[in-house]
SEKOL-383127 format. One record per residue (C-alpha): x, y, z. Coordinates in pm, whole numbers, padded with zeros to 5 digits, always signed. Layout:
<pts>
XYZ;...
</pts>
This chain:
<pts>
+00000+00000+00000;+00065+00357-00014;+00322+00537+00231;+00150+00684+00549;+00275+00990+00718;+00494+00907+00988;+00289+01063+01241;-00019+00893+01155;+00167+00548+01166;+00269+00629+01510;-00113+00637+01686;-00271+00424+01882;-00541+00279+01739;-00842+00092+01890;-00955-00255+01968;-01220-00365+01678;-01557-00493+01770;-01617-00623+01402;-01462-00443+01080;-01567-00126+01026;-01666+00031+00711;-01432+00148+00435;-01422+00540+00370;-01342+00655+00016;-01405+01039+00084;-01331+01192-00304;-01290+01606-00291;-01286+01899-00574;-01176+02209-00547;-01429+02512-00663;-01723+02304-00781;-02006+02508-00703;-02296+02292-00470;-02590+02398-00684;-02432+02211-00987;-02454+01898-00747;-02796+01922-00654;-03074+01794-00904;-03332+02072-00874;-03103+02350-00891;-03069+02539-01217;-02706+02568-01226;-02695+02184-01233;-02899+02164-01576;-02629+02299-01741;-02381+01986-01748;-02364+01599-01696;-02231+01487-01440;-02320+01125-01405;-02148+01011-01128;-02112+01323-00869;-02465+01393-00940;-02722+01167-01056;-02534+00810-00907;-02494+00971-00538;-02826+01168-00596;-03017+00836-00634;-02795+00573-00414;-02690+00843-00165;-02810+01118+00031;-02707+01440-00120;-02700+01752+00151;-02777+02029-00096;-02723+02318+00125;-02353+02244+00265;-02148+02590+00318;-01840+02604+00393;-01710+02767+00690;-01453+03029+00486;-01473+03029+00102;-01090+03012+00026;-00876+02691-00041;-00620+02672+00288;-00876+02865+00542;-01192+02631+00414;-00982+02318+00413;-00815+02355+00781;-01177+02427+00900;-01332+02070+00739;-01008+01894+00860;-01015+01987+01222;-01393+02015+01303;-01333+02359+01376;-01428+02723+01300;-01158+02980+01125;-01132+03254+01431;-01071+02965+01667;-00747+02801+01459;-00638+03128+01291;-00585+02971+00991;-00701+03352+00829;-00564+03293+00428;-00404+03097+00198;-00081+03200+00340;-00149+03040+00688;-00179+02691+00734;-00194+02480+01087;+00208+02570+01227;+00240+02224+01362;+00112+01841+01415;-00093+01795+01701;+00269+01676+01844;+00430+01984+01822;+00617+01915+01510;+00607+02225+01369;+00539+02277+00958;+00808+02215+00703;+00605+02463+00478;+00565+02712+00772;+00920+02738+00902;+01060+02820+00574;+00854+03101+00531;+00845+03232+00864;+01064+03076+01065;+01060+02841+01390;+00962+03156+01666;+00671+03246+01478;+00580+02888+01397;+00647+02758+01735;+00367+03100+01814;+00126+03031+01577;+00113+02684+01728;+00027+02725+02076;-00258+02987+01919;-00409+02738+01728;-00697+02588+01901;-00740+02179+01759;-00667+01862+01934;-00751+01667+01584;-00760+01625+01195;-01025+01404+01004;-00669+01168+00978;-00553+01157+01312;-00931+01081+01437;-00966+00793+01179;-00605+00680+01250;-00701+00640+01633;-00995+00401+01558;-00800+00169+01323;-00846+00298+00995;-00584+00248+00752;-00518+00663+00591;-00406+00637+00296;-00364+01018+00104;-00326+01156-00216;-00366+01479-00385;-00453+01812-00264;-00437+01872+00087;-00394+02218+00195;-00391+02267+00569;-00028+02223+00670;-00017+02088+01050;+00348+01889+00921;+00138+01647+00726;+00364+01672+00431;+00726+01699+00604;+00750+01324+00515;+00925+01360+00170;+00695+01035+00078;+00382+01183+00188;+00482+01465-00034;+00540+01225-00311;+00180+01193-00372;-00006+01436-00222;-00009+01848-00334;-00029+02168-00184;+00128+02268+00153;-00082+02471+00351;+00118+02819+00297;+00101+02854-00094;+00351+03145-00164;+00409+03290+00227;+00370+03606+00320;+00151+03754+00015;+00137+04153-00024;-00168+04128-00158;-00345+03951+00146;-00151+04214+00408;-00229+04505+00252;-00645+04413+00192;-00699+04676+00448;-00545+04958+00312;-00849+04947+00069;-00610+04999-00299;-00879+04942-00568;-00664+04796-00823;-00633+04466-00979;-00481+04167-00862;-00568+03872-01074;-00594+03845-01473;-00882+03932-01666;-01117+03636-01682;-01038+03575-02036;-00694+03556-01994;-00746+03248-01771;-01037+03087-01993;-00880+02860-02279;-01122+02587-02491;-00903+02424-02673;-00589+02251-02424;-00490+01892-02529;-00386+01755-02228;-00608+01926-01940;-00493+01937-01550;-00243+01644-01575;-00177+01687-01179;-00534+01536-01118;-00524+01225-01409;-00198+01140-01188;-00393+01165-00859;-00645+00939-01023;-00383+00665-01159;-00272+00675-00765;-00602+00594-00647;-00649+00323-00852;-00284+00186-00819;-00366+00201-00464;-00746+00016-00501;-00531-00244-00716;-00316-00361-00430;-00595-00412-00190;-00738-00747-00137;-01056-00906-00214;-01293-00711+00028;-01447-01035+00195;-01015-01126+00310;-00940-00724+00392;-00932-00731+00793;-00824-00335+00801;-01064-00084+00730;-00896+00195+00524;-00981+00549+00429;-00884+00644+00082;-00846+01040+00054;-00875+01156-00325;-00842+01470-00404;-00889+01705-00706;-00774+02050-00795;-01018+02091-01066;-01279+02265-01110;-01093+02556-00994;-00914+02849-01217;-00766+02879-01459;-01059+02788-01688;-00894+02509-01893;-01065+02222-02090;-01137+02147-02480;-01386+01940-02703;-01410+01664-02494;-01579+01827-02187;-01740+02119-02380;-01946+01817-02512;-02076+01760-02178;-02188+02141-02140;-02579+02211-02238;-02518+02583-02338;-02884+02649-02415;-02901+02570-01989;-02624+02828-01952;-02786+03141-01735;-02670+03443-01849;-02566+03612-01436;-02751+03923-01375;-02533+04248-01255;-02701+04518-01052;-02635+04862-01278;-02467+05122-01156;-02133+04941-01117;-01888+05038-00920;-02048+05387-00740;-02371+05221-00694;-02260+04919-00562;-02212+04813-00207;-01848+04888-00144;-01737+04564-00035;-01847+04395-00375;-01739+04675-00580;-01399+04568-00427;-01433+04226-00489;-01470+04279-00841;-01187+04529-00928;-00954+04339-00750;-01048+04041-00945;-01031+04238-01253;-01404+04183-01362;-01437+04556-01357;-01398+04608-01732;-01751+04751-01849;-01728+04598-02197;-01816+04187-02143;-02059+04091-02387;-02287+03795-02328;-02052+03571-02568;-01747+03605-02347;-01939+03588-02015;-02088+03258-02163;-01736+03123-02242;-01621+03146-01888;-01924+03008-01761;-01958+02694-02033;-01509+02642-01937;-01637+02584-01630;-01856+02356-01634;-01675+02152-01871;-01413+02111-01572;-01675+02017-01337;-01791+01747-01600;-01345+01642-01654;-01375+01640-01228;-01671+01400-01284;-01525+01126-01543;-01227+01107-01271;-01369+01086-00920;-01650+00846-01069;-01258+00639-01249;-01158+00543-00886;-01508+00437-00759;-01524+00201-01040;-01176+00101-00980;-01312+00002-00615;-01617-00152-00741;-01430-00390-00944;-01202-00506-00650;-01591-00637-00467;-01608-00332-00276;-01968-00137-00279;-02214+00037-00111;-02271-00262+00142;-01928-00224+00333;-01787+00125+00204;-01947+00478+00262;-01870+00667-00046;-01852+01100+00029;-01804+01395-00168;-01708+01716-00095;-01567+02063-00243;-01400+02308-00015;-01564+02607-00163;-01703+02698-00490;-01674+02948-00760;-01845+03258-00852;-01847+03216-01229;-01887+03606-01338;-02206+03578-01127;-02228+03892-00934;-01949+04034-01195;-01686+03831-00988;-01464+03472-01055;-01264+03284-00805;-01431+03244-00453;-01432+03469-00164;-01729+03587-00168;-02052+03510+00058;-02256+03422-00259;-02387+03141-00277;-02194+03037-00582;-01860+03079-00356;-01991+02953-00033;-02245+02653-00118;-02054+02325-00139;-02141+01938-00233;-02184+01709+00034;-02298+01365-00044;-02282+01051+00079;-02361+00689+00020;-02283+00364+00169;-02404+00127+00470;-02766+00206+00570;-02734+00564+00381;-03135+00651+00239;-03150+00612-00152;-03287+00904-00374;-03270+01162-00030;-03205+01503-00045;-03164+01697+00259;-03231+02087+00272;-03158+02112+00607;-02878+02368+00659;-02545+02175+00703;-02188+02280+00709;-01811+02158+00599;-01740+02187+00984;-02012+01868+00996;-01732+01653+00799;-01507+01525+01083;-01767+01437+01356;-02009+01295+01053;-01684+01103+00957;-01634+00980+01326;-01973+00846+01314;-01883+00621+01007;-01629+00486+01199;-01840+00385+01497;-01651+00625+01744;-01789+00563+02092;-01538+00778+02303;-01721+01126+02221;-01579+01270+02507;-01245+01352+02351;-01469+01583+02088;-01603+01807+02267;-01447+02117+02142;-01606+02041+01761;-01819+02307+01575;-02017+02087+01376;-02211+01764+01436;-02279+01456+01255;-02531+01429+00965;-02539+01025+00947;-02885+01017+01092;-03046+01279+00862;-02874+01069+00594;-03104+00766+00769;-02796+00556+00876;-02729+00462+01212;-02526+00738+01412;-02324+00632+01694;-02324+01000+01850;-02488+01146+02121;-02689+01367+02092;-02552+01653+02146;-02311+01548+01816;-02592+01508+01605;-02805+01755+01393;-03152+01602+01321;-03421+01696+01085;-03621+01954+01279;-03334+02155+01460;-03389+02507+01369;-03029+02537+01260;-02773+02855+01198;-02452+02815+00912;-02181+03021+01004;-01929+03128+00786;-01619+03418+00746;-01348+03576+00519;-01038+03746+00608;-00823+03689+00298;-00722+03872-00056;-00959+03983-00283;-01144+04126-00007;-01087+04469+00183;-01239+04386+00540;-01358+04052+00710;-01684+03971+00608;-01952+03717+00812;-02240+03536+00696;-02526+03373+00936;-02769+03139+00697;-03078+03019+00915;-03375+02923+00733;-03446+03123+00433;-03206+03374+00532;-02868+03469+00429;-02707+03804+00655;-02356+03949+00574;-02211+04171+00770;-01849+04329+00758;-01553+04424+00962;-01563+04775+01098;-01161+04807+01194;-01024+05108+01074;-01235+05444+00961;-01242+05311+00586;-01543+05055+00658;-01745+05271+00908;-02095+05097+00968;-02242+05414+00776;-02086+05253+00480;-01991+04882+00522;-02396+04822+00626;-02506+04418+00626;-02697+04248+00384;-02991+04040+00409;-03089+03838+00145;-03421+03563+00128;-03255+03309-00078;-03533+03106-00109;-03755+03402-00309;-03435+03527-00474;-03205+03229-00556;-02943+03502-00761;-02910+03728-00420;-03014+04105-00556;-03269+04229-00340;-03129+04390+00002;-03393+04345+00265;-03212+04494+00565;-03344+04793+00554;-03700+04672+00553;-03703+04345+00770;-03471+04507+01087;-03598+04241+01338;-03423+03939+01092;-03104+04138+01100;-03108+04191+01469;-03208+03827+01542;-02908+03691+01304;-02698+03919+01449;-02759+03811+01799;-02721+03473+01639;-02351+03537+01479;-02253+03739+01832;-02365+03446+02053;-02128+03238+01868;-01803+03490+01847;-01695+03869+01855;-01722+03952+01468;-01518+04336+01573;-01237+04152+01801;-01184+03895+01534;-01173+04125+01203;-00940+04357+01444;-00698+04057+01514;-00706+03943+01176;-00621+04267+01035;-00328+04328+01307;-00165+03967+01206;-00184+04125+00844;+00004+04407+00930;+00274+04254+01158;+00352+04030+00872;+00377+04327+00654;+00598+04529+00865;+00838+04184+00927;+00871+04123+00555;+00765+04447+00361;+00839+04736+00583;+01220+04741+00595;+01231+04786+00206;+01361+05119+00041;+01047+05296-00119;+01193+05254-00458;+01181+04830-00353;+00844+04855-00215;+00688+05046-00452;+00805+04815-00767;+00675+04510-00548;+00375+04724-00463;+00355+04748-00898;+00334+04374-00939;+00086+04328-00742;-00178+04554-00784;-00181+04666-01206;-00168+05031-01184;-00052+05111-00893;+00004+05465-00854;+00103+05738-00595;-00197+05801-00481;-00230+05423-00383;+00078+05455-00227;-00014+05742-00029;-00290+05542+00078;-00089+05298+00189;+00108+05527+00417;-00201+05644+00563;-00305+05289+00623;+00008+05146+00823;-00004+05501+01026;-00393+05400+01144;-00315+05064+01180;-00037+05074+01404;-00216+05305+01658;-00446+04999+01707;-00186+04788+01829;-00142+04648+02153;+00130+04871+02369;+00463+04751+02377;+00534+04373+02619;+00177+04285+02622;+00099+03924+02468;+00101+03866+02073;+00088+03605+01835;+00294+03762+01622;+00730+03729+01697;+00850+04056+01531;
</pts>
């Protein structure tokens, strides 16, 4: 089989009462959930016969999943640890988990910021388990591959690193993601059609290797009636997310006539709600000139990558149905770790509190698991790990008690294992929680999503998002699926009520104010030394068209920000 991380080799595991089932848990990245779920409209615009349509009628298929911060490394450390953004810092792309859970700090960390900070970072972050380390400790077999994304010194084994992608930190510190606050409304990412191409030969070649792993993996196991071990096989996809790549093949799978065309609010950017308007420039959809032909061919690239993430995920399930392995002993889930705006809401990429960036698949199928069920219950990407525990018959709860989510095995109509404390069942009148401190966005944002109800409200740090102008949103996304009617101003109790909701849960000002303090230590440690001339041209490169009035900004940014510091000597979890 596959090599194992050291440190997962190392736990103890638990006695058996009777095998437990397999876990093949497949993952994209950026597939959007409505595409996933049957009645939506997004999903009559491509085939997808496996992700779809097989786990729609053998599974149970949660079709309003969010995820708990709509960017890659935040969104991923979140599912893996059972555990909400503010309370493991994990803020961006450029922050993973500093260390295992036994202190080993992060290859990937260290390099970029050293052991001190690491070592910091580590004792801030609050988790006492991954989704691997919890299935390691009751016997399962972990076997990864592909993209993982959360650091915590998974990948310092140089063979866990041969088949498996992504460290946790992407590029280190980022000026792009430190500097967010100081509000420079310029562009940071190509044009969408500069990232949309139609007509590559030989598509995302990182994920048809993934998928040969899998199956060279599946090929080695035995017959499942002599397999004593119960494994869980992690495969994971970077596809569907940008750049929009595909050709002829997948096109073929795309229904254009089923293509929306996105609606945009006029007015753009002066009328817009700042935050958006924001969103947009700085993913360079600002351009007034799109015409419905080259909206359209971003849209149709896309969902010819969903249907390429399709044939491939569905490649290693047949690969483990031809080895005797099925629905009877394995549980089969899929997720996505955020999705992808698609020029909806004249924005790509994620970020966003859209439902297009923050609705995610979540299916399942296996061992007692309802056929043909669709659950509209509100669930969440934080309800992965305990839901996971579940499959593998945990029965020591105790040691899980610091979880944000719960299990969603017995709304899926299998047995649960849980208490009931660790269990979300059909009737709970539930609240989704989700938040955003990253690039492409200028303050944190927050989003409470409790029965037809979507509310978004915004970081207030620093005079440039004053209440007056940052105000929340509230949005009925039942009566308006494409989110374009504000309704705060007319239904105040619902935006009191969900704002009581989000406050009962954390301190939206303390944790947009500590957020946007880490930003700025990290920019004064690696940016602040430079000469002017230095910073500017790095400055340049990152935001197209930078000029001196943006730099002047700037100034006037790291002036405000550093009067909200904490005084000299008292605690940080920053090392300057």
């Amino acid at each position: 089989m596959a090599p194992i991380a050291i440190f997962l080799s190392l736990l103890p595991t638990c006695a058996l009462s009777g095998k437990r089932p397999n876990i093949l848990f497949l993952m994209t990245d950026s597939m959007d959930g409505r595409v996933i779920d049957p009645q939506a409209t997004q999903a009559q615009a491509v085939e997808l016969p496996f992700l779809r349509d097989f786990l729609s009628s053998e599974g149970t298929n949660f079709v309003r999943t969010y995820v708990n911060s709509p960017q890659c490394v935040p969104s991923r450390t979140s599912m893996c640890t059972g555990r909400r953004t503010d309370q493991i810092q994990t803020w961006s792309n450029e922050k993973g988990l500093a260390a295992s859970l036994d202190g080993t700090l992060d290859d990937g960390c260290v390099s970029f910021y050293g052991k001190d900070q690491c070592a910091s970072w580590a004792k801030q972050q609050n988790y006492s388990e991954t989704i691997f380390t919890g299935l390691a400790k009751l016997g399962y077999g972990v076997n990864l591959y592909g993209k993982i994304d959360i650091g915590a010194a998974i990948m310092n084994d140089k063979k866990v690193r041969a088949t498996t992608a992504a460290l946790g930190w992407h590029t280190g510190p980022n000026l792009q993601i430190v500097t967010r606050s100081a509000d420079i409304r310029r562009p940071t990412k190509q044009r969408p059609l500069e990232l949309t191409k139609e007509n590559v030969d030989h598509v995302h070649p990182e994920d048809w290797q993934t998928v040969e792993r899998c199956q060279e993996w599946i090929q080695k196991l035995p017959p499942a009636e002599q397999n004593a071990e119960p494994f869980f096989l992690y495969c994971s996809l970077d596809i569907p997310h940008p750049a929009f790549k595909t050709n002829a093949t997948w096109l073929a799978k795309v229904k254009e006539d089923k293509i929306e065309l996105p609606q945009w609010p006029q007015g753009f950017p002066q009328s817009w709600h700042p935050y958006d308007s924001y969103m947009s420039i700085s993913k360079h959809v600002e351009e007034m000139n799109y015409t419905t032909e080259e909206i359209m061919k971003v849209r149709k690239t896309y969902y010819a990558m969903c249907a390429e993430a399709d044939y491939l995920l569905n490649r290693v399930w047949l690969s483990l149905t031809a080895k005797g392995y099925g629905l009877n002993n394995t549980f089969l889930v899929y997720v996505s770790d955020h999705g992808e705006m698609n020029m909806e809401h004249r924005q790509i990429w994620k970020n966003s509190m859209y439902e297009a960036s923050t609705r995610v698949p979540f299916a399942i199928a296996g061992p007692g698991v309802a056929k043909g069920h669709r659950v509209t219950q509100l669930t969440s990407l934080v309800d992965v790990l305990p839901t996971l525990l579940d499959m593998g018959q945990e029965t020591n709860w105790d040691r899980h008690v610091g979880l944000a989510g719960k299990s969603v095995l017995q709304l899926a109509g299998a047995t649960s294992f849980a208490p009931a404390q660790f269990v979300v069942t059909p009737q709970e009148p539930r609240a989704i929680f989700a938040q955003y401190h990253s690039n492409m966005a200028n303050t944190g944002s927050y989003m409470v999503r409790k029965g037809p109800w979507k509310y978004i409200s915004f970081g207030h740090t620093l005079a440039a998002f004053s209440p007056k102008v940052y105000t929340p949103l509230l949005l009925n996304v039942d009566e308006d699926p494409s989110e374009l009617q504000n309704l705060a101003a007319q239904r105040g109790q619902i935006v009191e009520q969900l704002e009581a909701e989000l406050r009962m849960l954390l301190d939206p000002s303390e944790i947009d104010s500590r957020a946007k303090r880490e930003d700025f230590h990290i920019y004064k440690r690696f940016f602040g030394s430079l000469c002017q001339d230095e910073l500017r041209k790095k400055l340049k490169a990152n935001y197209q068209g930078f000029d001196d009035g943006d730099f002047e900004k700037l100034q006037k940014w790291a002036k405000e920000i550093s009067a909200t510091l904490p005084p000299e000597g008292s605690p940080t979890t920053f090392v300057v």
